[in-house]
Each structure stands twice: as structure tokens, then as C-alpha cells.
TIMI-123305 format. One record per atom (N, C-alpha, C): residue in one letter; x, y, z; atom name. Coordinates in steps of 0.001 Angstrom, whole numbers. Example, Ala and Ser with C-alpha at 12.3 -4.5 7.8 and 13.67 -1.06 7.14 Angstrom:
<pts>
@residu=A px=13190 py=-5690 pz=7800 atome=N
@residu=A px=12300 py=-4500 pz=7800 atome=CA
@residu=A px=13200 py=-3300 pz=7800 atome=C
@residu=S px=12850 py=-2250 pz=7080 atome=N
@residu=S px=13670 py=-1060 pz=7140 atome=CA
@residu=S px=12900 py=30 pz=7870 atome=C
</pts>
This chain:
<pts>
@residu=X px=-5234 py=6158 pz=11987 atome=N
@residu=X px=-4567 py=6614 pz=10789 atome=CA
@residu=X px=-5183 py=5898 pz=9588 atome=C
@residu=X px=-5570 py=6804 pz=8582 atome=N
@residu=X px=-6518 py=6222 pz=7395 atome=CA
@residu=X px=-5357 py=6218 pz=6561 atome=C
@residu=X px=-4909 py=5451 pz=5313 atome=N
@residu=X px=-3557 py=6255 pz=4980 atome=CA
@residu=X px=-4029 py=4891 pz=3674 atome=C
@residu=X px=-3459 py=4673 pz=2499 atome=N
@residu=X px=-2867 py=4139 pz=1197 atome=CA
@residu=X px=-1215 py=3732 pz=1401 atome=C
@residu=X px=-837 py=2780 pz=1400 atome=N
@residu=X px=348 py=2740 pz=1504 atome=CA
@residu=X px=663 py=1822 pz=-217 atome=C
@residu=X px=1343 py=2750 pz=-786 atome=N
@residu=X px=1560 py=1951 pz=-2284 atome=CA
@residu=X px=3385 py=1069 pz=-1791 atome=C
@residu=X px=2816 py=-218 pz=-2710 atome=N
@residu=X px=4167 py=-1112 pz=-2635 atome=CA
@residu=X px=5251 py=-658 pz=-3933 atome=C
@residu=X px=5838 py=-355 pz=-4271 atome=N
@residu=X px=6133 py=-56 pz=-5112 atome=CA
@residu=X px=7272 py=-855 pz=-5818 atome=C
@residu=X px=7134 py=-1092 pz=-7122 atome=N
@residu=X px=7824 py=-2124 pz=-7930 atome=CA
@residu=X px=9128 py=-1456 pz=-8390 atome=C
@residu=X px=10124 py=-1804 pz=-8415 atome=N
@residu=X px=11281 py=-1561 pz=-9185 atome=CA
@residu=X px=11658 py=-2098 pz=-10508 atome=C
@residu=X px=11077 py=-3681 pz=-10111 atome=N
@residu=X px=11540 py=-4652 pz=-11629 atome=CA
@residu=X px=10605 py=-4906 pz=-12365 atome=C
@residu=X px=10536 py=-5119 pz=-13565 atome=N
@residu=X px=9131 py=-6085 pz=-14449 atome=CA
@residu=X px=8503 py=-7120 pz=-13560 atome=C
@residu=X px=7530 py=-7862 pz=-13517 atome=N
@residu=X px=7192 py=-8660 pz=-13249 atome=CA
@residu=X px=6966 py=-9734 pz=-13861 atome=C
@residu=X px=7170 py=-9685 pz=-15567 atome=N
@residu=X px=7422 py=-10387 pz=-15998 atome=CA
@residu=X px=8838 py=-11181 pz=-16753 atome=C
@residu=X px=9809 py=-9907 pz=-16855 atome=N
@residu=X px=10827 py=-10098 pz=-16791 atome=CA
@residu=X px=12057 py=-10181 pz=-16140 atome=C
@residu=X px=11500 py=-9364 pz=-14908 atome=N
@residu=X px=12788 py=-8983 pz=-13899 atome=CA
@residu=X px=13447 py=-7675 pz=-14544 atome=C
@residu=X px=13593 py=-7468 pz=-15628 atome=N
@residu=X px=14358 py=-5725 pz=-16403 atome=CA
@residu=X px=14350 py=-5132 pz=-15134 atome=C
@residu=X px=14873 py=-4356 pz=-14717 atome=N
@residu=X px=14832 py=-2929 pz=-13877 atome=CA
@residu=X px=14183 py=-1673 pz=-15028 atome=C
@residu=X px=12957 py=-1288 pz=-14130 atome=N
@residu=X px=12493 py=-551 pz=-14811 atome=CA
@residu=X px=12053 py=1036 pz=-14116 atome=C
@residu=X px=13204 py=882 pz=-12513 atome=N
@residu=X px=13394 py=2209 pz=-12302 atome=CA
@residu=X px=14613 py=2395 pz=-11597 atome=C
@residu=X px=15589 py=2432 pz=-12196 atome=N
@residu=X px=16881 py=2811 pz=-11309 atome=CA
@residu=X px=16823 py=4206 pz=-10952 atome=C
@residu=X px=17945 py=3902 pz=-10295 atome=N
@residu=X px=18242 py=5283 pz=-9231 atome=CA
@residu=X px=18626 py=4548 pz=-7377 atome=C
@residu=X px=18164 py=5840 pz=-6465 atome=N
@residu=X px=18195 py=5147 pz=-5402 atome=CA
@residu=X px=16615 py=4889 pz=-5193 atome=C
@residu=X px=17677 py=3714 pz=-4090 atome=N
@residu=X px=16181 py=3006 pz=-3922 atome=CA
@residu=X px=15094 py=3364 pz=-2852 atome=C
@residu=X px=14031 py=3560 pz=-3025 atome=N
@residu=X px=12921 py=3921 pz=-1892 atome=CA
@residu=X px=13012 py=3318 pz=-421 atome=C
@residu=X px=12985 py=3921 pz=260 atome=N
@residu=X px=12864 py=3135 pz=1556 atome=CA
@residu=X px=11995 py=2252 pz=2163 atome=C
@residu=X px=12034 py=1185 pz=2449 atome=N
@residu=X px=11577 py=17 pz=2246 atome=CA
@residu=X px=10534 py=-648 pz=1254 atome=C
@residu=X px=10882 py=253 pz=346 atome=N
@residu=X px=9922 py=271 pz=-1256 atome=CA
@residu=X px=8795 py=875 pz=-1172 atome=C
@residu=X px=8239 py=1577 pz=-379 atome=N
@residu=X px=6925 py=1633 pz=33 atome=CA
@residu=X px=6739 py=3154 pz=210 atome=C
@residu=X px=5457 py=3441 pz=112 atome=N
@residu=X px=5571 py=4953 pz=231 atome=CA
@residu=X px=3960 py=5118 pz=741 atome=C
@residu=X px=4009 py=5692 pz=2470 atome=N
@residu=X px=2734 py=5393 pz=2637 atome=CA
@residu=X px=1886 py=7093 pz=2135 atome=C
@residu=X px=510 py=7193 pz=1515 atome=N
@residu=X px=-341 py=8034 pz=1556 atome=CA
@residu=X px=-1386 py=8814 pz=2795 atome=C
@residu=X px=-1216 py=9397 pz=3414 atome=N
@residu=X px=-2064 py=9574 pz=4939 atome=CA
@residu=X px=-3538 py=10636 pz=4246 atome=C
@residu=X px=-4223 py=10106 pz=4808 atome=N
@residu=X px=-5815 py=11068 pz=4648 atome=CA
@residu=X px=-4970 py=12454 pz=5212 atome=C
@residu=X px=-5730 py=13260 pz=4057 atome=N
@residu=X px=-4783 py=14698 pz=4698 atome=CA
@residu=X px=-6934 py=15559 pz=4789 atome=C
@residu=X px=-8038 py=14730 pz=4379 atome=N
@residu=X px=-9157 py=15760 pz=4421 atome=CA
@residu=X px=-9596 py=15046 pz=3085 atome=C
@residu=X px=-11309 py=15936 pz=2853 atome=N
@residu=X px=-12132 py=16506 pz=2153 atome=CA
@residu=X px=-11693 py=17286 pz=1296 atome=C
@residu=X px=-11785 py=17121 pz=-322 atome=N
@residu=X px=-11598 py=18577 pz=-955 atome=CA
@residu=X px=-13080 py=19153 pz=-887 atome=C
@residu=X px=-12979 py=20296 pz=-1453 atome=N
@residu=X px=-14214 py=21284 pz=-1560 atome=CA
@residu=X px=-15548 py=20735 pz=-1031 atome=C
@residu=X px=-16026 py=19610 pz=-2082 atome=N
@residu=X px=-17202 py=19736 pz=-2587 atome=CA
@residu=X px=-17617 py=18244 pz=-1281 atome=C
@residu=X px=-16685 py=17935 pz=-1106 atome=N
@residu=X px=-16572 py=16801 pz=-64 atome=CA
@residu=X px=-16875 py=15281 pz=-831 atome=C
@residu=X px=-16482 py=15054 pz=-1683 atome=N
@residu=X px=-17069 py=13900 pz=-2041 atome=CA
@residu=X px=-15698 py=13072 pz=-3114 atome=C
@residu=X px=-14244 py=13720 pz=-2955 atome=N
@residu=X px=-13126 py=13568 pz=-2766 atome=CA
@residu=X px=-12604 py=13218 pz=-1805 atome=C
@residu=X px=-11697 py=11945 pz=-1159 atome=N
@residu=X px=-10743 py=11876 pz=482 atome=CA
@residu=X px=-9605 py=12083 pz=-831 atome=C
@residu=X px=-9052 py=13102 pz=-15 atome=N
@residu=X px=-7096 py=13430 pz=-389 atome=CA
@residu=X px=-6188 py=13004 pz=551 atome=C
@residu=X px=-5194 py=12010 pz=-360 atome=N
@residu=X px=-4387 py=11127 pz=516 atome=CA
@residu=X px=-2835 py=11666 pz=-6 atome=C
@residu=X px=-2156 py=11921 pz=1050 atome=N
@residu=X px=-965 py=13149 pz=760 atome=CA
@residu=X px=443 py=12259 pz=855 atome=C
@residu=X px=1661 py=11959 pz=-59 atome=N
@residu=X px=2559 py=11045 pz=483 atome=CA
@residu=X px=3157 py=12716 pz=1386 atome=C
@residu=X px=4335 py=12009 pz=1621 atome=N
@residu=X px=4835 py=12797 pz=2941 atome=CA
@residu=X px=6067 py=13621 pz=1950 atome=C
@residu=X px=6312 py=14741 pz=2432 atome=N
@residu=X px=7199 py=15567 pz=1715 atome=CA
@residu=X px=8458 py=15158 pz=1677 atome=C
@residu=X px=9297 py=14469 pz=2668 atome=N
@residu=X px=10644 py=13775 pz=2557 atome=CA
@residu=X px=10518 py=12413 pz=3150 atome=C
@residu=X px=11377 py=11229 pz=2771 atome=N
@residu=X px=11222 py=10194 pz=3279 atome=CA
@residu=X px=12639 py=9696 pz=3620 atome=C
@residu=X px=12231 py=9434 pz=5170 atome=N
@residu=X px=13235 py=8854 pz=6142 atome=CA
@residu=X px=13821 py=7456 pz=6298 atome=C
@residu=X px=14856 py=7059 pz=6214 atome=N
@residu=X px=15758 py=5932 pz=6760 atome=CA
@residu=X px=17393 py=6420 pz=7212 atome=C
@residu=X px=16936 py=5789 pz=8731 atome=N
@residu=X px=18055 py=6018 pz=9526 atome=CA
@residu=X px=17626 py=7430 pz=9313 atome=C
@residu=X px=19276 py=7581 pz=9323 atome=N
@residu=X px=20193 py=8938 pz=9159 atome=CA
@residu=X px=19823 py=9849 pz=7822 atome=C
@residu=X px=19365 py=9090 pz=6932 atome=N
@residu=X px=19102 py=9153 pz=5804 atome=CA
@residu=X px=17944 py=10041 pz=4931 atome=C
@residu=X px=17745 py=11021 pz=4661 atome=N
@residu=X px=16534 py=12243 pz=4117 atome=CA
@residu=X px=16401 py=12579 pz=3128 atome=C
@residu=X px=15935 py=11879 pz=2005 atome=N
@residu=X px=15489 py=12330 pz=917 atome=CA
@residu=X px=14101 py=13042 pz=327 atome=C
@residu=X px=14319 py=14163 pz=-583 atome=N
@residu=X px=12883 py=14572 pz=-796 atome=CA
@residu=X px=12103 py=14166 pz=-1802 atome=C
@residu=X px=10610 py=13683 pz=-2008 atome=N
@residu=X px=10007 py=13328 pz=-2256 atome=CA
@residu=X px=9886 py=14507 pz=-3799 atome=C
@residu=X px=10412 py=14930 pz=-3685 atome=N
@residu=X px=10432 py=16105 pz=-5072 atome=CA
@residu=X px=12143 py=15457 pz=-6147 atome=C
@residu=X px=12494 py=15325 pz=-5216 atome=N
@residu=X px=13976 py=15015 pz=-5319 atome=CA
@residu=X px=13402 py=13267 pz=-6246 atome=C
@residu=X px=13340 py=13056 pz=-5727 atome=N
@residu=X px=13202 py=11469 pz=-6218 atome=CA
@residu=X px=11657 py=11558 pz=-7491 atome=C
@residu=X px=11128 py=12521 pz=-7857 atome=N
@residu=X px=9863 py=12578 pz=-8865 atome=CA
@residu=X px=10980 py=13207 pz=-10094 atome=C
@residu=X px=11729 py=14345 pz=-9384 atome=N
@residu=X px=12411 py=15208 pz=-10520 atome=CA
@residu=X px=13872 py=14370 pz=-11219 atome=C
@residu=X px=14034 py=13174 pz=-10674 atome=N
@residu=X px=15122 py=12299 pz=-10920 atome=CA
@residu=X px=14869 py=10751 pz=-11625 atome=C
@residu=X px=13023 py=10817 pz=-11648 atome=N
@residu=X px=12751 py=9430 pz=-12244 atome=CA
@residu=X px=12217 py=8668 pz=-11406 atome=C
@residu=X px=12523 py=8555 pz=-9906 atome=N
@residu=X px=12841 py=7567 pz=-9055 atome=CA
@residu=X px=11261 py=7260 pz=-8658 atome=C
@residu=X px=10549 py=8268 pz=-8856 atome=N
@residu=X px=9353 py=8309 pz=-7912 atome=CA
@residu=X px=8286 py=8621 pz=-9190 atome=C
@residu=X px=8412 py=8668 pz=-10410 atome=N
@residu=X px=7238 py=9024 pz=-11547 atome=CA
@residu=X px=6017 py=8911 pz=-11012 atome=C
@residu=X px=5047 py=9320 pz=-11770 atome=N
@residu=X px=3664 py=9335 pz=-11370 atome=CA
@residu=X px=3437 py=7673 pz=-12382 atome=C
@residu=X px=4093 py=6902 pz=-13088 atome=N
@residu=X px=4217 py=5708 pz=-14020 atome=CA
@residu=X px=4270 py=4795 pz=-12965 atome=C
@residu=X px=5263 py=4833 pz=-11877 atome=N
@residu=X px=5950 py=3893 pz=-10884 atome=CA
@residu=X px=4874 py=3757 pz=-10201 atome=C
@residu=X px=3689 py=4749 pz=-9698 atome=N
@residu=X px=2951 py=4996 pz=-8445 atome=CA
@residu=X px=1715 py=4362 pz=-9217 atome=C
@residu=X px=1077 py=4065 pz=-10077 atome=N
@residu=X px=193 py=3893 pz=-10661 atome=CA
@residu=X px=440 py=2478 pz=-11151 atome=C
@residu=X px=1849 py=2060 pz=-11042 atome=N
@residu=X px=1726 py=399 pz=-11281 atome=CA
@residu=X px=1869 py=-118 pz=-10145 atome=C
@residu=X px=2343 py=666 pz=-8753 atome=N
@residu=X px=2091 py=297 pz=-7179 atome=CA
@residu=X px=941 py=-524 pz=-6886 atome=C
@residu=X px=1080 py=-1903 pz=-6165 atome=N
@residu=X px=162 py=-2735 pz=-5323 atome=CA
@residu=X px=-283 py=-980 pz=-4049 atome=C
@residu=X px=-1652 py=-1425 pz=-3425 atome=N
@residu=X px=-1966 py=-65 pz=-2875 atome=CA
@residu=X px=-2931 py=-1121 pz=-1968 atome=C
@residu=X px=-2351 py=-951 pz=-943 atome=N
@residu=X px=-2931 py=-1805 pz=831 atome=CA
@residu=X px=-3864 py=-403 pz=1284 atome=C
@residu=X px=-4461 py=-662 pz=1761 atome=N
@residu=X px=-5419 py=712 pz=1943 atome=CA
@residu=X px=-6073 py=5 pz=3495 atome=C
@residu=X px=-5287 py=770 pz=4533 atome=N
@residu=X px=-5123 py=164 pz=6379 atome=CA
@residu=X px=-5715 py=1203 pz=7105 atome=C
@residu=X px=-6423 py=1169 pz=8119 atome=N
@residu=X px=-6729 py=2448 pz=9052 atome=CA
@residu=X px=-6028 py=2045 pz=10389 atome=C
@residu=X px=-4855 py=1532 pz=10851 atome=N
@residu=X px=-3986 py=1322 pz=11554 atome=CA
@residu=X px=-3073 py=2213 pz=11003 atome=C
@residu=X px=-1439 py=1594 pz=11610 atome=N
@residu=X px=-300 py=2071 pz=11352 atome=CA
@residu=X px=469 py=862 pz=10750 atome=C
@residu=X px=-414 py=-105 pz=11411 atome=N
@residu=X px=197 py=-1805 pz=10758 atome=CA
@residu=X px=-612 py=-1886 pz=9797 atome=C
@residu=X px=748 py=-2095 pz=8276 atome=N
@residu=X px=210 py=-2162 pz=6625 atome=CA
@residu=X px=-683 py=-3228 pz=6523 atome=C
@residu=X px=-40 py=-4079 pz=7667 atome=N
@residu=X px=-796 py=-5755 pz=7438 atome=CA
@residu=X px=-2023 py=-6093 pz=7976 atome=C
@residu=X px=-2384 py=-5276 pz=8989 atome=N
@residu=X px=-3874 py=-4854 pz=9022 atome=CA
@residu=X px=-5005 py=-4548 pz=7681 atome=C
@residu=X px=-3715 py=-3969 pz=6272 atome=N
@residu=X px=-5146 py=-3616 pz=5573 atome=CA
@residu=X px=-5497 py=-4905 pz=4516 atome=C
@residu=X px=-5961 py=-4064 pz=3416 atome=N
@residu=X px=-6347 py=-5404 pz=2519 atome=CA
@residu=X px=-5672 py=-4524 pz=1093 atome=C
@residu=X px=-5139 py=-5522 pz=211 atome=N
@residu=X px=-4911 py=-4648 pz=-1167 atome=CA
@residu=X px=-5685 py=-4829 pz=-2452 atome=C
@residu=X px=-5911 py=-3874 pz=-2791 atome=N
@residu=X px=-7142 py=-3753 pz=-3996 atome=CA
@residu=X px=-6920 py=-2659 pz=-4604 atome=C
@residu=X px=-7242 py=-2657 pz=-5928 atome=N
@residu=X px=-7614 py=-1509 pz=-6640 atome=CA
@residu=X px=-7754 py=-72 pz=-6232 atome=C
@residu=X px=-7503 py=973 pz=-6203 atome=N
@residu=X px=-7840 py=1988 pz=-5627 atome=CA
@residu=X px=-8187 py=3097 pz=-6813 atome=C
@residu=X px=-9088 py=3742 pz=-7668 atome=N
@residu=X px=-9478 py=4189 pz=-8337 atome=CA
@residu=X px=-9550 py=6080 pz=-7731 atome=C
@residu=X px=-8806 py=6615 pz=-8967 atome=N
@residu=X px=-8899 py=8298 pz=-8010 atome=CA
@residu=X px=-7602 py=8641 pz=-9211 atome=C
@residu=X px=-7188 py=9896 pz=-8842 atome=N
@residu=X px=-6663 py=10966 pz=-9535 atome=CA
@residu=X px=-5107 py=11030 pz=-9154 atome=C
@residu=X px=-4013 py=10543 pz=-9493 atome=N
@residu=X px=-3040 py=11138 pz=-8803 atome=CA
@residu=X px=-2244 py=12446 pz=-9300 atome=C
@residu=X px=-2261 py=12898 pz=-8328 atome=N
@residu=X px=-1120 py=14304 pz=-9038 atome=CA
@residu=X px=-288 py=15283 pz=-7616 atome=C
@residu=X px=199 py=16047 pz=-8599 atome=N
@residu=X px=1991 py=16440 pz=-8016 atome=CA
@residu=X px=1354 py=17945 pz=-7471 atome=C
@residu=X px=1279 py=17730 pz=-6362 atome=N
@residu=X px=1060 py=19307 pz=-5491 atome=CA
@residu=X px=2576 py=20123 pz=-5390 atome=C
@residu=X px=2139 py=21257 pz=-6376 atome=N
@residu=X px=3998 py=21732 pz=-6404 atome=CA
@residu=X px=4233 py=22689 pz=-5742 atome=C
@residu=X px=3106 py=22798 pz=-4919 atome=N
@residu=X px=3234 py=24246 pz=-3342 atome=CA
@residu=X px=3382 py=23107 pz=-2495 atome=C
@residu=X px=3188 py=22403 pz=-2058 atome=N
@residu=X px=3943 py=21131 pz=-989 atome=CA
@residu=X px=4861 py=20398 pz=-1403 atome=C
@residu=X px=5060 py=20148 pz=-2552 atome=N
@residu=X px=6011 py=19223 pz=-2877 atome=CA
@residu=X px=5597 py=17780 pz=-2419 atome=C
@residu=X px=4584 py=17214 pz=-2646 atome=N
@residu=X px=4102 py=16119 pz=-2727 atome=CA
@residu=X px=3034 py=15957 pz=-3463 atome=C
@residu=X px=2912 py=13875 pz=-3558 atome=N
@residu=X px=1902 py=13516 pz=-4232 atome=CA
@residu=X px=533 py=13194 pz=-3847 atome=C
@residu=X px=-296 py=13608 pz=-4247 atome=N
@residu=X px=-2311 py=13629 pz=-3764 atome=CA
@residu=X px=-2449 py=12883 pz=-4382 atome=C
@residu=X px=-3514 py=12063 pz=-4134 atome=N
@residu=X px=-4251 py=10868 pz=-4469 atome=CA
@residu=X px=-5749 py=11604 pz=-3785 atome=C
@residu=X px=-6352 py=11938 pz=-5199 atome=N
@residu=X px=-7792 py=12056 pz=-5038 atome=CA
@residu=X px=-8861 py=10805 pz=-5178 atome=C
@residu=X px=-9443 py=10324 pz=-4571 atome=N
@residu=X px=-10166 py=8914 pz=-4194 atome=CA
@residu=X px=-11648 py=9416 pz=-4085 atome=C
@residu=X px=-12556 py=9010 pz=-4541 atome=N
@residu=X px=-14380 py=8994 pz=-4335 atome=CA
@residu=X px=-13980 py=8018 pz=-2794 atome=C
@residu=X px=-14096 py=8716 pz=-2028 atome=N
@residu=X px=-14325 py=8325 pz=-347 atome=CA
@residu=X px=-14924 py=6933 pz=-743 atome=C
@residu=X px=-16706 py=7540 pz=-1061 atome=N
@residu=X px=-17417 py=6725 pz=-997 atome=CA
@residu=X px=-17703 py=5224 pz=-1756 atome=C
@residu=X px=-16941 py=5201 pz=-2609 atome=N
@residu=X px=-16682 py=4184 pz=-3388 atome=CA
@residu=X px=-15636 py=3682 pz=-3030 atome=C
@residu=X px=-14335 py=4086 pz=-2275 atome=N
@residu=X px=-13318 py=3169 pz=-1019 atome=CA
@residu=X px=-13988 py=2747 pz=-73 atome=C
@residu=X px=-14814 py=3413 pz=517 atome=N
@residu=X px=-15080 py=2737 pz=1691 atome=CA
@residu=X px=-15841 py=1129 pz=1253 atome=C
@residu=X px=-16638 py=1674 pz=374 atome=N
@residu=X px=-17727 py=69 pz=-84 atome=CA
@residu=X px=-16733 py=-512 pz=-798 atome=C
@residu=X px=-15776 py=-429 pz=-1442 atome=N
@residu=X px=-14518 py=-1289 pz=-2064 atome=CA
@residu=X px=-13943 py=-2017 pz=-900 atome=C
@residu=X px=-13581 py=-1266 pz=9 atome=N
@residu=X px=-12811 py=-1773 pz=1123 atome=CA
@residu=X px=-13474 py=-2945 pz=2172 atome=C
@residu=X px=-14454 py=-2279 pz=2114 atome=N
@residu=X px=-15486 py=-3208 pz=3278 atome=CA
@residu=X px=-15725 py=-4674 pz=2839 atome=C
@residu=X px=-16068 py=-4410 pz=806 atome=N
@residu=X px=-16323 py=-5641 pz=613 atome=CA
@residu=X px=-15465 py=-6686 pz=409 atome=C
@residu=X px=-14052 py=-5960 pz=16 atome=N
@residu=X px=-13287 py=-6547 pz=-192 atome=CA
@residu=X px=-12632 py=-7330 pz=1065 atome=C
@residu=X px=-12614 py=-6785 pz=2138 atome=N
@residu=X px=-12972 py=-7195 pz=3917 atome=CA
@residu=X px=-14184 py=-8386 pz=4040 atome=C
@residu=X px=-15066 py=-8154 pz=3660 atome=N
@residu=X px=-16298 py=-9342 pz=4030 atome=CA
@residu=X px=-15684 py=-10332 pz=3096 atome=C
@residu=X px=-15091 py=-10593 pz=1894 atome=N
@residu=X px=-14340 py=-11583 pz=764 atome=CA
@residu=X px=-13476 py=-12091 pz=1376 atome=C
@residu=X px=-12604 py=-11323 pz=1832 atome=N
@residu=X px=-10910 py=-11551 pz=2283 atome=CA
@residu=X px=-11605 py=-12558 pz=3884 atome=C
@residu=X px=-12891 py=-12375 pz=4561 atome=N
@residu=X px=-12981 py=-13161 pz=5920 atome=CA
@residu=X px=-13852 py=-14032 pz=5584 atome=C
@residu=X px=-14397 py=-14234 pz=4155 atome=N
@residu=X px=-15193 py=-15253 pz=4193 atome=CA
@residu=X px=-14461 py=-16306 pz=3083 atome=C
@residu=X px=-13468 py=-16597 pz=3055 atome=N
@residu=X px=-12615 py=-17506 pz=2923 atome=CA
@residu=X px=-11937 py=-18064 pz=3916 atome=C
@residu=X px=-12625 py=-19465 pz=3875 atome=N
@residu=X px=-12374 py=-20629 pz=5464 atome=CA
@residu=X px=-11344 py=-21291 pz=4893 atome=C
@residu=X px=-10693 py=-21630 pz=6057 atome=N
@residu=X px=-9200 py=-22155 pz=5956 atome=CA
@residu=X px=-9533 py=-23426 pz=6332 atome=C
@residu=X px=-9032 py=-24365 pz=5458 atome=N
@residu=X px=-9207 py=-25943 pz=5615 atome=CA
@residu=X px=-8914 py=-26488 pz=6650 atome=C
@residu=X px=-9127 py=-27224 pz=7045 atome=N
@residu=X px=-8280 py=-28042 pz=8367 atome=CA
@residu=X px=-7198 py=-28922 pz=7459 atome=C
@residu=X px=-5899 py=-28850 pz=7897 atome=N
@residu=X px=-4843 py=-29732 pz=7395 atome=CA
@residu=X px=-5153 py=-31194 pz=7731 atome=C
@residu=X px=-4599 py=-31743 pz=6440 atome=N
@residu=X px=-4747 py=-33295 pz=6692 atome=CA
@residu=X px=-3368 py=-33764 pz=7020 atome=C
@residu=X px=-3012 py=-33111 pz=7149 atome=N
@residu=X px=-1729 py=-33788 pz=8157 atome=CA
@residu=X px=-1822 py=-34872 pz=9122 atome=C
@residu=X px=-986 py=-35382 pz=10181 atome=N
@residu=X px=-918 py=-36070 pz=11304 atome=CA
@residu=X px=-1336 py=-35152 pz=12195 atome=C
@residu=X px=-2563 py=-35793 pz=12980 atome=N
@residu=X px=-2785 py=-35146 pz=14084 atome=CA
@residu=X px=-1876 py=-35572 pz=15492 atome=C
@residu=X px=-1840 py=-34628 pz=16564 atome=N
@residu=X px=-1210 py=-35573 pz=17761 atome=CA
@residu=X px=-1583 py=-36778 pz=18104 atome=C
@residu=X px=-2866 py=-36542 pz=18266 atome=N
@residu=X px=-3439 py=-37801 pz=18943 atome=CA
@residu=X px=-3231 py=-39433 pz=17817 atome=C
@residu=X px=-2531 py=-39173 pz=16401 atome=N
@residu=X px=-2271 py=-40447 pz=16021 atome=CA
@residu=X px=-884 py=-40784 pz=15975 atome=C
@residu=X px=-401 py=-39065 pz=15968 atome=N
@residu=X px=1027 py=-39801 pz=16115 atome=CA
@residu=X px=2241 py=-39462 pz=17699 atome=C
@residu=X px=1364 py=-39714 pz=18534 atome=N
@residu=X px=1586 py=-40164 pz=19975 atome=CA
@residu=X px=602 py=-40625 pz=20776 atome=C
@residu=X px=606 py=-42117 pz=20324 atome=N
@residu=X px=-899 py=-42941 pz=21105 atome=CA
@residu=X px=-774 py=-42812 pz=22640 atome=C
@residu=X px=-1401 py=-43393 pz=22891 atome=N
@residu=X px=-2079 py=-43332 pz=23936 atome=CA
@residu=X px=-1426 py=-44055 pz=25070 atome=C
@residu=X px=-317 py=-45387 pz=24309 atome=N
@residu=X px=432 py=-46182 pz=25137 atome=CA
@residu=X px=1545 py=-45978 pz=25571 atome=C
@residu=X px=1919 py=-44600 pz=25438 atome=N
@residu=X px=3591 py=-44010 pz=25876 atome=CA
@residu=X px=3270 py=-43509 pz=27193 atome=C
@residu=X px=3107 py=-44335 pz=28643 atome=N
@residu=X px=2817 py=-43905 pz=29988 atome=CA
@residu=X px=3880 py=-44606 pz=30461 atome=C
</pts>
């Protein structure tokens, strides 16, 4: 699964304000799935999902754009993890550069993306994100703090 999953903010970040009431998104997050190629092929279209589920719970993704809840404002100030799993925490988050807009024969939102400029965004941002070495802690190691003479 190739997919964009945007985090999506409710409050300022610099103030805390609420700067989208209504109800709230389900688990704030709203993932994008590769739905294809447009035309010319040099577009990936990433489709959110037409209703979004919790529990018992079914709201439509039209429902929540035509009420505020979901603006194309909210989605564009979204952190955007960009994973080819199903686990978000598999991906890496970065910039994602592309087109968003409101498909109103599906009732969802497209995210038009230059493929080819995600993929080399992603990768490098992957070779960055693994070539940062993790220190060894200077903490207490075992071996000083349980010598050798506790037999």
C-alpha cells in the first residue's frame, strides 16, 4: 500500500486557538491511497477515502469539506508521512509538493504528486533519516554498576 497519510492539525501551533471546530476526525488523520497514473503518466493520484470510519461511527468525507471540518486550508497545513506499508510509522514525513483538489463525481480529495520527484524526495529523505547515528549513552553501564564481586 503506497498511500500519504496527512496528520491533521486542529489547533494553532503557536497559540493553541482552535482553528477548526466541528467534529473531530478520526484519529486526526486522514490516510491518501495511490489510486494510479493520470493521463500523461507523470502525475501519482492519491485518493482520501469517500467516508471515514470509527467504531460504529460513518461520516462522509463530503460531509465534513461541506461543514468546514475537512477544508482544502486544514489539508495543506497537514504534517504528510508518505509509507508504502499500512504501518504510518514505517514512513518518513516531508514535504509533499502536488495539486490538491475536490473530485465531486467521487466525493473525495486527489492529491496530484510528480511521482517522480516523491520518489527521489522520499528516498533521500530515507538515506538522511538512516544516516543519523545514535550516540551511545553515557549513562552507567552494567558492568560498573554490578561489579564483579557480588558471587
Amino acid at each position: 500500500m503506497f498511500a500519504i497519510t496527512l496528520s491533521l492539525p486542529r489547533r494553532d501551533p503557536t497559540s493553541g486557538a482552535l482553528l477548526w471546530p466541528g467534529a473531530p476526525i478520526p484519529r486526526a488523520q486522514l490516510s491518501m491511497s495511490f489510486d494510479g497514473l493520470n493521463a500523461d503518466e507523470r502525475f501519482a493520484l492519491f485518493r482520501s477515502p469517500s467516508v471515514l470510519k470509527e467504531g460504529t461511527n460513518v461520516i462522509s468525507v463530503e460531509e465534513l469539506k461541506n461543514t468546514s471540518v475537512l477544508p482544502l486550508e486544514r489539508l495543506q497545513a497537514a504534517t504528510a508521512w508518505v509509507h508504502f506499508t499500512r504501518n504510518q510509522l514505517t514512513g518518513i514525513a516531508m514535504p509533499v509538493p502536488g495539486y490538491l483538489s475536490w473530485d465531486e463525481e467521487r466525493k473525495t480529495w486527489v492529491w496530484s504528486v510528480k511521482w517522480k520527484d516523491l520518489m527521489t524526495q522520499f528516498y533521500a529523505s530515507r538515506k538522511q533519516k538512516s544516516s543519523v547515528q545514535v550516540q551511545p549513552s553515557k549513562g552507567v553501564t552494567g558492568r560498573t554498576r554490578f561489579p564483579n564481586n557480588c558471587k
